[in-house]
Structures are given as structure tokens and as C-alpha cells.
C-alpha positions as a printed Julia matrix, in Angstrom:
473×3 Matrix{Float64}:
 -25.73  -14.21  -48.33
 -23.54  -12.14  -45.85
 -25.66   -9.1   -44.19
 -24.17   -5.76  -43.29
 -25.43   -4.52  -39.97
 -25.21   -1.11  -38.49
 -27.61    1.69  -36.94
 -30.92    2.62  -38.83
 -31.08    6.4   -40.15
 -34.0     8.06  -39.92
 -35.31   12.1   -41.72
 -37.65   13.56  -39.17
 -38.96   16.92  -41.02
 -39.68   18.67  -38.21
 -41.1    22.55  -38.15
 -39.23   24.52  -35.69
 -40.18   28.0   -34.04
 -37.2    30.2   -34.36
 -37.51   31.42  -31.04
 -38.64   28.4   -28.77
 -35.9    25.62  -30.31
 -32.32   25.16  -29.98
 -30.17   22.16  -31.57
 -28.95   21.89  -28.4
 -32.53   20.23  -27.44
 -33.05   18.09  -30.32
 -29.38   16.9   -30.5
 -29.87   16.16  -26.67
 -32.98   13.75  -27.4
 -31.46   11.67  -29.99
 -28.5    11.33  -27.67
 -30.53    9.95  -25.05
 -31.34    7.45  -26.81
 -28.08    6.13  -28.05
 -28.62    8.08  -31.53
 -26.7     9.99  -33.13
 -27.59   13.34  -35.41
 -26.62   13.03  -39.11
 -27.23   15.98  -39.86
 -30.07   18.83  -40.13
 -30.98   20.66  -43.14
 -33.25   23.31  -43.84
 -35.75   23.01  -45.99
 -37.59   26.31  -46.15
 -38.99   29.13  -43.88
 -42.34   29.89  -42.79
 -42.49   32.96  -41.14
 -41.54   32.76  -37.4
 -40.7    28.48  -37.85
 -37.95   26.86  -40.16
 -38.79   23.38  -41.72
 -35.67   21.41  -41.02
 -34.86   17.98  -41.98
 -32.88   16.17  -38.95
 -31.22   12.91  -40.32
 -30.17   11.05  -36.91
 -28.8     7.43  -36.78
 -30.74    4.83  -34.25
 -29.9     1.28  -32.75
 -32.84   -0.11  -33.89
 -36.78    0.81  -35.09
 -38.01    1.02  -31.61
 -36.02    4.02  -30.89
 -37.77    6.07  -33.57
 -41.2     5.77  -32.17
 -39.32    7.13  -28.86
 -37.51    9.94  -30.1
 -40.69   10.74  -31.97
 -42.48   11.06  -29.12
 -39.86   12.82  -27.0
 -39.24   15.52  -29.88
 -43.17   16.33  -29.76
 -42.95   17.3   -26.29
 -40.62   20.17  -26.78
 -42.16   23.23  -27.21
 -41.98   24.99  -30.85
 -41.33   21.38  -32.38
 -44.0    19.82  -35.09
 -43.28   16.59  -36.57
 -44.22   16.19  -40.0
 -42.95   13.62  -41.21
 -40.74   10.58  -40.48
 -38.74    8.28  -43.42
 -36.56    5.72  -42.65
 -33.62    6.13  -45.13
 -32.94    2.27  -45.84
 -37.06    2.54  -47.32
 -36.21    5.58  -49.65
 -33.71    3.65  -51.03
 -35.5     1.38  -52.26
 -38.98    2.95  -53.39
 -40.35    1.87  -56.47
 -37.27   -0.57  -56.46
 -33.48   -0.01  -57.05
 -32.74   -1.28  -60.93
 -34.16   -0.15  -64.34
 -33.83   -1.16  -68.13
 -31.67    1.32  -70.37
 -31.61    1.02  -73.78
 -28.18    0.78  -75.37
 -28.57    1.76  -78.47
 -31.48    5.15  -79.26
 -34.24    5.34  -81.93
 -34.28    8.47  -83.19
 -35.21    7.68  -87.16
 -37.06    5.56  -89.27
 -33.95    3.77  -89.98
 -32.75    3.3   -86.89
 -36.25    2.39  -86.13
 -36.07   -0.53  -89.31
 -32.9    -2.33  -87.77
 -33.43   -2.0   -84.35
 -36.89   -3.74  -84.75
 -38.46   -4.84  -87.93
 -37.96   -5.47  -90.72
 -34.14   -5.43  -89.7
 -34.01   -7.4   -86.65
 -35.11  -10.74  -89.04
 -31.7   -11.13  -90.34
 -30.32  -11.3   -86.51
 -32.7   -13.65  -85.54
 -32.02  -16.28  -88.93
 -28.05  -15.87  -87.9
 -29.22  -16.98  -84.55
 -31.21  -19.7   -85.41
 -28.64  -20.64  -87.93
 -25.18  -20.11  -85.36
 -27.07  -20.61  -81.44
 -23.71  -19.05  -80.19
 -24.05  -16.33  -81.88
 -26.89  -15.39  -79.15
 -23.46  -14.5   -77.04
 -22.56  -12.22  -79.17
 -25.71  -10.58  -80.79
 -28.08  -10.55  -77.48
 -27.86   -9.14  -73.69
 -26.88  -12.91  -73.3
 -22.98  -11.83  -73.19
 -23.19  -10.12  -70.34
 -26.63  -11.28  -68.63
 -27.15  -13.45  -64.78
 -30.26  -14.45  -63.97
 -30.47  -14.05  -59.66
 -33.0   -16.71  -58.98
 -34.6   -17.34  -55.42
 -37.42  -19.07  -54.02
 -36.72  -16.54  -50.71
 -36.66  -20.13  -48.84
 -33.69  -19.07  -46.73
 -33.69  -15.04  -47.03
 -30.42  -13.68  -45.22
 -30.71  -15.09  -41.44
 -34.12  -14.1   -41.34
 -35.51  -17.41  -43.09
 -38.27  -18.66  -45.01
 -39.91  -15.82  -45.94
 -40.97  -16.14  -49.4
 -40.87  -15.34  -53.36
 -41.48  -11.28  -52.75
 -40.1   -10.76  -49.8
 -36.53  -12.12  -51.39
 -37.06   -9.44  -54.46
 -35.31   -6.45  -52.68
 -32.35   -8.98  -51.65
 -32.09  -10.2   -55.55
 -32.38   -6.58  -56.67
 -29.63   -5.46  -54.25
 -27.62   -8.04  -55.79
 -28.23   -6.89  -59.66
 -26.99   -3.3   -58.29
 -23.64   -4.91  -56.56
 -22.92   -6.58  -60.05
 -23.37   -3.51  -62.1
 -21.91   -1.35  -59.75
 -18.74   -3.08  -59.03
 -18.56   -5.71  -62.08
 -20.53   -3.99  -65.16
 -22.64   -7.2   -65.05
 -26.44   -7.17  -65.85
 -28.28   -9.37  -63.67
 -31.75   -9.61  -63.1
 -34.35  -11.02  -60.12
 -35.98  -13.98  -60.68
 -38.11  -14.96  -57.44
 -39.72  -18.14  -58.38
 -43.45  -18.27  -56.1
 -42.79  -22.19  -55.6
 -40.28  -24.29  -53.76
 -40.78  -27.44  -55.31
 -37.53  -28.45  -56.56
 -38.87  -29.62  -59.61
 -40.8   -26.78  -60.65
 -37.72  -24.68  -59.92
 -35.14  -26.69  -62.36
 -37.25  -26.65  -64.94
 -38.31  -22.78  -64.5
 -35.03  -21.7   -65.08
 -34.19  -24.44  -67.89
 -36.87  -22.66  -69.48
 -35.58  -19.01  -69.38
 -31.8   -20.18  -69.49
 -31.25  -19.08  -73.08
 -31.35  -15.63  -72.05
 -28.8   -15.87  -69.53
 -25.06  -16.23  -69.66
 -25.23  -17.54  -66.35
 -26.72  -18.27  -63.26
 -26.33  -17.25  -60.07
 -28.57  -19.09  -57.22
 -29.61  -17.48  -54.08
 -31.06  -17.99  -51.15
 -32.51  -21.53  -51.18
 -32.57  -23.53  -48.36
 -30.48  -26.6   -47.91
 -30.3   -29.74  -49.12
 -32.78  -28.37  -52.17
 -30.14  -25.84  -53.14
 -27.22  -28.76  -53.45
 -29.71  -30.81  -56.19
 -31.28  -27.59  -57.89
 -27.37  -26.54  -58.45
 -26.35  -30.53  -59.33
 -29.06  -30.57  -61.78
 -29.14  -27.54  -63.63
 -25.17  -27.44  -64.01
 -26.16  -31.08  -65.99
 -28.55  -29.6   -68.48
 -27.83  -26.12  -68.86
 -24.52  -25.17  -71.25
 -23.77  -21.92  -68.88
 -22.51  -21.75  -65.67
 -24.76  -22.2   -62.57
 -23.18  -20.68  -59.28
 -24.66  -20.97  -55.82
 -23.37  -17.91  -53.86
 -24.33  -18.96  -50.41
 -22.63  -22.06  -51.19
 -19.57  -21.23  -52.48
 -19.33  -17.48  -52.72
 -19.09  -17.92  -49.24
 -16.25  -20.9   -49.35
 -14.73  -18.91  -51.62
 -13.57  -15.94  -49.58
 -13.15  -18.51  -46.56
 -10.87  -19.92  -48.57
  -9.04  -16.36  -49.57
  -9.23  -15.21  -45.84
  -7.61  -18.48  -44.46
  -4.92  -18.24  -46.91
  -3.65  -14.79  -45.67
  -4.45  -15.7   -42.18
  -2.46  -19.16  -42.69
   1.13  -16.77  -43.27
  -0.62  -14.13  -40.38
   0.38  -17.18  -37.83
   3.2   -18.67  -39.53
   1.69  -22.05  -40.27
   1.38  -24.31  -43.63
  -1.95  -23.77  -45.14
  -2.31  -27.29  -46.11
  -1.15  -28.62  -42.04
  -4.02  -26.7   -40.52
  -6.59  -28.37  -38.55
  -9.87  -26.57  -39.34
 -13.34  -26.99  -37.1
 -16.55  -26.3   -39.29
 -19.74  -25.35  -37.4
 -22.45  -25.72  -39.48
 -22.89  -28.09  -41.92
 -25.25  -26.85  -44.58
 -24.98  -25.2   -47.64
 -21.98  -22.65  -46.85
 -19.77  -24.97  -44.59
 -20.4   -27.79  -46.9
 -19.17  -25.97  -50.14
 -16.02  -24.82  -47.73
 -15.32  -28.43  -46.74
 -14.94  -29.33  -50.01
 -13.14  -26.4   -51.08
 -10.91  -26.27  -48.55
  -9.81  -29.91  -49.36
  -9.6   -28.9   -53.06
  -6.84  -26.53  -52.1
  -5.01  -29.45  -49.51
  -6.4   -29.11  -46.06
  -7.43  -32.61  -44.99
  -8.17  -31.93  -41.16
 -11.45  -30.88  -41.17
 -13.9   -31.98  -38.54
 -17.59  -31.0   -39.56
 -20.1   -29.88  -36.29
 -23.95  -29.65  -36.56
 -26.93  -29.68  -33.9
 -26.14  -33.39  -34.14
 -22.63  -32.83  -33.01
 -19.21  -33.92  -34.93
 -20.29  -35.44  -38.77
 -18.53  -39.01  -37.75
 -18.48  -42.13  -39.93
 -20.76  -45.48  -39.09
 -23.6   -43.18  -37.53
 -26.77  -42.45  -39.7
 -28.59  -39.34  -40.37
 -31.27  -40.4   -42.29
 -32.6   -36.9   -42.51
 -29.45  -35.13  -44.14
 -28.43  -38.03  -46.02
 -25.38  -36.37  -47.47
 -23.47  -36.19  -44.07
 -22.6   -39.62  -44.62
 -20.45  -38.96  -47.61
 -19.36  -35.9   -45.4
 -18.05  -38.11  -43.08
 -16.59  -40.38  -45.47
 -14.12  -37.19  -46.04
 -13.67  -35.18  -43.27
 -13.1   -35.83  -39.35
  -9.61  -38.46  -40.24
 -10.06  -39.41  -36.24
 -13.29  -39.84  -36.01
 -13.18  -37.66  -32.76
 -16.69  -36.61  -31.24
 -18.28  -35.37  -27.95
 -18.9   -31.74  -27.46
 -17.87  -28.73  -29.8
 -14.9   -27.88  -27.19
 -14.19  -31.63  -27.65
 -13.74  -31.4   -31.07
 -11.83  -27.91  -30.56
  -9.35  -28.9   -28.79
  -5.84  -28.27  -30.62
  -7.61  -27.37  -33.36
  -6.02  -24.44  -35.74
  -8.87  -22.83  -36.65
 -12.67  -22.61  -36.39
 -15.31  -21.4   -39.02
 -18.9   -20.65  -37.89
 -21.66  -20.55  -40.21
 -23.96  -21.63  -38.19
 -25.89  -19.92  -35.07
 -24.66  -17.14  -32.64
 -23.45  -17.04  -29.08
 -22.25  -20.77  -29.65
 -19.01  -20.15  -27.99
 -17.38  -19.48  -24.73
 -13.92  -17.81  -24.19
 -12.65  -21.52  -22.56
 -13.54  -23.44  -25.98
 -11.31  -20.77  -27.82
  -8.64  -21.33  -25.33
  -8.5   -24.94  -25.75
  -7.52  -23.98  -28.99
  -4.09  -24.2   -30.77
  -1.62  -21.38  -30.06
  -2.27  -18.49  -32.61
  -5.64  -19.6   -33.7
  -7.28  -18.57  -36.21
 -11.78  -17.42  -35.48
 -14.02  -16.67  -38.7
 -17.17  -15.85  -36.55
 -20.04  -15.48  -39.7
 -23.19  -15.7   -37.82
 -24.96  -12.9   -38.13
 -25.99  -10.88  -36.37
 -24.55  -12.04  -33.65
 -21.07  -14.12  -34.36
 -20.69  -17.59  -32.47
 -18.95  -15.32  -29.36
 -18.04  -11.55  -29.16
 -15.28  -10.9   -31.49
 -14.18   -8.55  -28.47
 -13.86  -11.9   -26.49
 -12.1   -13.79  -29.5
  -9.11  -11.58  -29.9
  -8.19  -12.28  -26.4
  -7.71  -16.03  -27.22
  -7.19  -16.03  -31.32
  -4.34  -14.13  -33.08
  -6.61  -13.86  -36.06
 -10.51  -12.99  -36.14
 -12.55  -12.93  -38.76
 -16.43  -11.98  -38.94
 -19.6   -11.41  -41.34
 -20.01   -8.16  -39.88
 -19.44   -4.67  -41.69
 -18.08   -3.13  -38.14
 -15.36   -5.19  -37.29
 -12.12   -6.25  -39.34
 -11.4    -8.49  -41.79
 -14.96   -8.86  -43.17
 -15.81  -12.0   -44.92
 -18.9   -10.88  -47.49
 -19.61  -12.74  -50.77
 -19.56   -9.3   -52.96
 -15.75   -9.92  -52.72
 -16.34  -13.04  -54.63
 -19.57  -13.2   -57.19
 -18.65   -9.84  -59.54
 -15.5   -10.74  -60.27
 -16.21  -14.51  -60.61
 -18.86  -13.85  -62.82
 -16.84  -11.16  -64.9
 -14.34  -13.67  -65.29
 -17.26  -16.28  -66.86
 -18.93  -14.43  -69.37
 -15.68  -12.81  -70.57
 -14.2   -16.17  -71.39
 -18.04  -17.78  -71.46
 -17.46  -20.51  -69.46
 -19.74  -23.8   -69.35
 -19.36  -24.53  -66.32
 -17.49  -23.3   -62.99
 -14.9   -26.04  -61.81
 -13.57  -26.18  -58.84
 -10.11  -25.19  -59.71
 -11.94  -21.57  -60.86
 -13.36  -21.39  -57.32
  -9.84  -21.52  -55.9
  -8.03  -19.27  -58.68
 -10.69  -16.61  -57.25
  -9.81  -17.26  -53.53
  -6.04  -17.34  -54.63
  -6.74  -13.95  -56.54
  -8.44  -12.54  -53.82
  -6.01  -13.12  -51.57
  -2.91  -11.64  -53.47
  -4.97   -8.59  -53.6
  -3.86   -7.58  -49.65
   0.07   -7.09  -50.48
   2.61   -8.58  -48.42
   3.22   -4.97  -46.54
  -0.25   -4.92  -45.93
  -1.11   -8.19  -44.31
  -1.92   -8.4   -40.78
  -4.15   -9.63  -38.09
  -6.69   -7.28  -38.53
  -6.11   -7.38  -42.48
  -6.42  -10.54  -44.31
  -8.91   -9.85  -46.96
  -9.35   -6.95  -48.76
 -12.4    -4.14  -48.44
 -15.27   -4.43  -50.34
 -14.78   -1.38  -52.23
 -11.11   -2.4   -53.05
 -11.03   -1.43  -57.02
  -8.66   -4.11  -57.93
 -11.05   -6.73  -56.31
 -13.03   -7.23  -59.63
 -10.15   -6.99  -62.32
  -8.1    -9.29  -60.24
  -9.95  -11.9   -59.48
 -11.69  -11.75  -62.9
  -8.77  -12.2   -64.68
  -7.82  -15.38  -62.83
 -10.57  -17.06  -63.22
 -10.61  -16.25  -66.76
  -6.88  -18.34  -67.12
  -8.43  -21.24  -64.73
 -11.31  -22.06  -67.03
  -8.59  -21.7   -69.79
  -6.56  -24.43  -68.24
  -9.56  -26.3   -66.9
 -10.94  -26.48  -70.75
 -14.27  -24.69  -70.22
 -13.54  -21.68  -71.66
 -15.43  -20.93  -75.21
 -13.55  -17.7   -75.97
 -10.41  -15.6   -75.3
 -11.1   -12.65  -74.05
  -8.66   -9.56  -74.78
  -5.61   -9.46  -72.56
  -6.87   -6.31  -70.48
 -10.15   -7.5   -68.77
């Protein structure tokens, strides 16, 4: 999952005497520290002081500690508290249950529960499907993690993953009108995690997989697709190929050069760039060359220890070139990182093609400074909220998802992968596209709807649709 990076805010309530303080002072100590002030609010007065609440923006946590001891050396200030923003958002978590329907009388009391709720649950038992219609099933994702690859901060475990999966839930209510809900699994045994969620599938219209490690995540997803009847989507996998795939589209007409001619470097060959190499493919490209700590994926070498490189190599890399990453860079079109930072140097970009194309998604830091890349690449993409042309997953997963249960697809196929990065990508209109916008914003209304709605005729033509939704989705 794509992170969004920025300054930390911070609430210092601080009590002020009238006559000793100025802003000036205060706004001069956050500045000193490469802060900015938010803003500063008064709270109430106590005789000769004012409580104030001064909301500044910091580069990172270590700065607070400073400007909290800076501020209590001014004279007139008392610190009373200190809150770091990004916590108060999520006390006592950031989702709830609402009821959608009120009990208010006996009667409603009688067919809400029992004796009413019997007859639902024979017409269930009787008609199975008609769980899709009668339960939260219709519109229900279960967000499962093990937290065995949290963000890029790593194996971190079942609880620390819950305010990621909850963040998540929000994102597909918020932008989608999806319920989803956290499951954080305390196990990473592969087994034990298939059959978890086989168990509490019929309660879910879907599934939507989430930070778990490679290669576990490429068998849990295999498997469960097999024995589940609802679709199973990893989004590190291929919410991420997904809006690769969108970006590179726009970017391919950016440069003036055939989509399906474009010779494509992939750095990092694990869950993400694996899902893109085969997605990419899907759509035409056939130059790929994959690149791992291991160097260039080639055929006739083993790696007994990611045993699916070998059918990797079996379809990418046609020249079976190898050597260094600049080796393997040279003339190429394009390069996608998902992989490490600081991997690059301006030299390996200009070995490059003419009008390259850069999607830089480490985070935080992208394979080289996207500063650096535009000097050498026409087009640069990143996984980073403060530079253009953001590639983040919650431009794929709401509307894919919308898309499923409305038609309540079995499965996701590959061709509904590429309707959403074809959908996606129509959404930047042709006055609109340019180097520094080839995917649209994350808070681009027509995101959802659009992408939603192809989807929805892809799993109609792919025959894994069970239902036609209305024409307006």
C-alpha cells in the first residue's frame, strides 16, 4: 500500500501572559526549526494569561521535543499540553457500526429480530444467494492482514496493521459507499490464514488482501480465489499494477510512443512489480526486463529461493540481457521502481531512451530525487503525495470494488484489472494531459463512478458477472 508523506502537525496548548508574549516569539521558534504555524486559537482567558492552542506543522517527531523545550524558555509561556494531530485522529479508532434500519416499537422490534427474522433466515437457507440481497453481504469487504509487510515499515504484526486496515474501511466508505471491515489475522502461517477467511467468507462480498509479505501473498490469493465464490483482490499486488498500468497509458501519448512498443525496466520483483509484469503484458507490452537484488530475472539461472522467477523469466527479458541495472537501462523507455530508494543515479537515467518515462514508488524516498529525474525523463511519476502525478492504490480499489459487488462478480479477471486502468486513464481528458498530469487526483469525483462502471461491463463480457446492475452506477 502507497503511503502519503508530509510534515507532522502538532496542538501545543500553551498559557500565555498577556503582557510578556508576542506571536512574533512563538511564530519565530517554530520557524527555527523548519516548522511552520497552523494556526493559534484561543481557548479561554484566565485573568492576566490566555490559553491558546498553537497548531504548527514539523519535519519530523524530533522537532517537537525541541520546540517544546525552546517555547518553555520564553518568559510568560506554560506548556500544557502537547497532541500530535495524526494520534487524535485516530483515538478510540476511526470506523463504527450504524444501524440501517431503527427500533423504535415492538413491531419493528418482532421483524428486525425475532420472531420475524426466522422467515429471512429459511429464504436463506433455502436460496444461498439470496444472502446478497437480504444481508450486509451486498455491499461488505473483508480487509484482511497478517501486518507481515505493513507499508515500508515491515513486519510488524497483527495490531500494529489494524490502524492501516481501518484507514482503508474509511477510504472505501468515503469515496466508494463500500463497507469494509479489518480483519488482522495474529498468525502468518499460510495455512491458518486460507482457511481463516474461508471460514468468515460468507459474510463478505469480497475480499480485499493487504499487506502480506511476498511469495505467501501470491498462494493465499491463488488459493482462496479457488475455493471462495467472491472475488479475492490483492491491492499491493495489483491495485498497484493497476494504476501503473493507467499512468503508463497517458504517459505512453505524453511522449508520443505506442503503448504496446515500449521497453519497460521493472525494479523490484515482488508482489507489486510482479502483478505489473503480468499486467502490463495483458494489455501488449512484451519488453519487460525484471531487476531484483539478484540483478536482471534471466532464463537458465536458478533461484531456488523465489522459485517463481523462473516462470518470470520464462516471460519477460526477450534478450536475455543482464549485468548491472544501468546495463539493463540502457535504451530502455521506461523504468518502474517498487523496490528500495536512492537506487539511481542521474547517468543511469540518461542512458535512457529519449523522452523517458520514471515511476519512482519507493517510499519514502523514490529510487533518485524526482528533482534529479525531470532533468533526464520527460515524464515522472512517484508514490509521493508532494510531487505530481501520484501513483496511490485509492485510485484503484473503491471503484474496482464498487464495480464487483454491483454486478457481484466471482472472480476478478484480468481483463477487469485493465478495464479499471483503461477507465482510469480516460478520466484525465485529452486537454488535460501532460507531463506533470497523467493520472488523475485522488479526490477526483468521477474516479469511482468511472472506473466502477467499467469494470462492471468487463466482468459482463468476461462472464463473471451474477447480476445487472441499473444503468446509473
Amino acid at each position: 500500500m502507497s503511503a502519503l508523506h508530509s510534515g507532522i502537525q502538532y496542538i501545543l496548548r500553551l498559557s500565555l501572559k498577556r503582557d510578556m508574549v508576542s506571536f512574533s516569539q512563538l511564530a519565530k521558534a517554530v520557524d527555527q526549526l523548519g516548522g511552520d504555524v497552523i494556526a493559534l486559537d484561543l481557548v479561554r482567558t484566565e485573568g492576566d494569561s490566555t490559553v491558546r492552542d498553537l497548531t504548527v506543522e514539523l519535519p519530523n517527531a524530533e522537532k517537537a521535543g525541541e520546540l517544546q523545550a525552546t517555547l518553555a524558555e520564553i518568559d510568560g509561556v506554560h506548556i500544557e499540553n502537547l497532541s500530535d494531530r495524526t494520534f487524535l485522529m485516530h483515538l478510540g479508532g476511526k470506523i463504527e457500526i450504524q444501524p440501517r434500519v431503527q427500533i423504535k416499537t415492538r413491531t419493528d422490534l418482532a421483524q428486525i429480530y425475532t420472531p420475524g427474522v426466522a422467515r429471512v433466515v429459511e429464504a436463506i437457507a433455502a436460496d444461498p444467494s439470496k444472502a446478497f440481497q437480504l444481508t450486509v453481504k451486498r455491499n461488505m469487504v473483508a480487509i484482511v492482514s497478517d501486518g507481515s509487510a505493513i507499508l515500508g515499515l515491515g513486519n510488524l504484526g497483527a495490531k500494529a496493521a489494524l490502524p492501516v486496515m481501518e484507514g482503508k474501511a474509511v477510504l472505501f466508505k468515503a469515496l466508494a459507499d463500500v463497507d469494509a471491515f479489518p480483519i488482522c489475522l495474529d498468525t502468518q502461517d499460510l495455512d491458518a490464514i486460507v482457511e481463516t477467511v474461508e471460514r468468515i467468507a460468507p459474510v463478505f462480498g469480497g475480499i480485499n488482501l493487504e499487506d502480506i509479505a511476498a511469495p505467501r501473498c501470491f498462494e493465499i490469493e491463488q488459493r482462496l480465489s479457488q475455493r471462495l465464490e467472491i472475488p479475492v483482490f490483492h491491492d499491493d499486488q495489483h491495485g498497484t499494477a493497476v494504476v501503473i498500468l493507467a499512468g503508463l497509458i497517458n504517459a505512453a501519448k505524453v511522449v508520443d510512443k505506442p503503448l504496446e512498443s515500449l521497453r519497460v525496466v521493472i525494479c523490484g520483483v515482488g508482489a507489486a512489480g510482479t502483478a505489473t509484469t503480468h499486467l502490463l503484458r495483458h494489455r501488449g507490452i512484451r519488453h519487460i526486463i525484471g531487476y531484483d537484488r539478484e540483478g536482471a530475472i534471466v532464463r537458465g539461472k536458478r533461484y531456488p529461493n523465489r522459485p517463481g522467477w523462473e516462470e518470470y523469466a520464462r516471460i519477460t527479458n526477450p534478450e536475455n540481457r543482464s549485468g548491472s541495472l544501468r546495463d539493463v537501462l540502457t535504451g530502455a523507455d521506461v523504468f518502474i521502481g517498487v523496490s528500495t530508494g536512492n537506487l539511481l543515479t542521474r547517468e543511469d537515467l540518461a542512458s535512457m531512451a529519449p523522452r523517458a518515462i520514471t515511476f519512482l514508488m519507493a517510499n519514502p524516498e523514490p529510487e533518485i530525487s524526482p528533482e534529479i529525474a525531470e532533468t533526464c525523463a520527460a515524464v515522472v511519476a512517484t508514490g509521493r503525495s508532494d510531487y505530481p502525478n501520484q501513483i496511490n492504490n485509492v485510485l484503484c480499489f473503491p471503484g474496482l470494488f464498487r464495480g464487483v459487488l454491483n454486478c457481484r462478480a466471482r472472480v476478478i479477471t484480468l481483463g477487469m484489472k485493465v478495464a479499471a486502468a483503461e477507465a482510469l486513464a480516460s478520466v484525465v481528458r485529452p486537454e488535460e494531459l501532460g507531463p506533470e498530469y497523467i493520472i488523475p487526483g485522488v479526490f477526483n469525483r468521477m474516479v469511482v463512478e468511472t472506473v466502477a462502471a467499467h469494470v462492471v461491463r468487463a466482468a459482463e463480457a468476461d462472464g463473471v458477472a451474477r447480476r445487472a446492475p441499473p444503468t446509473v452506477i
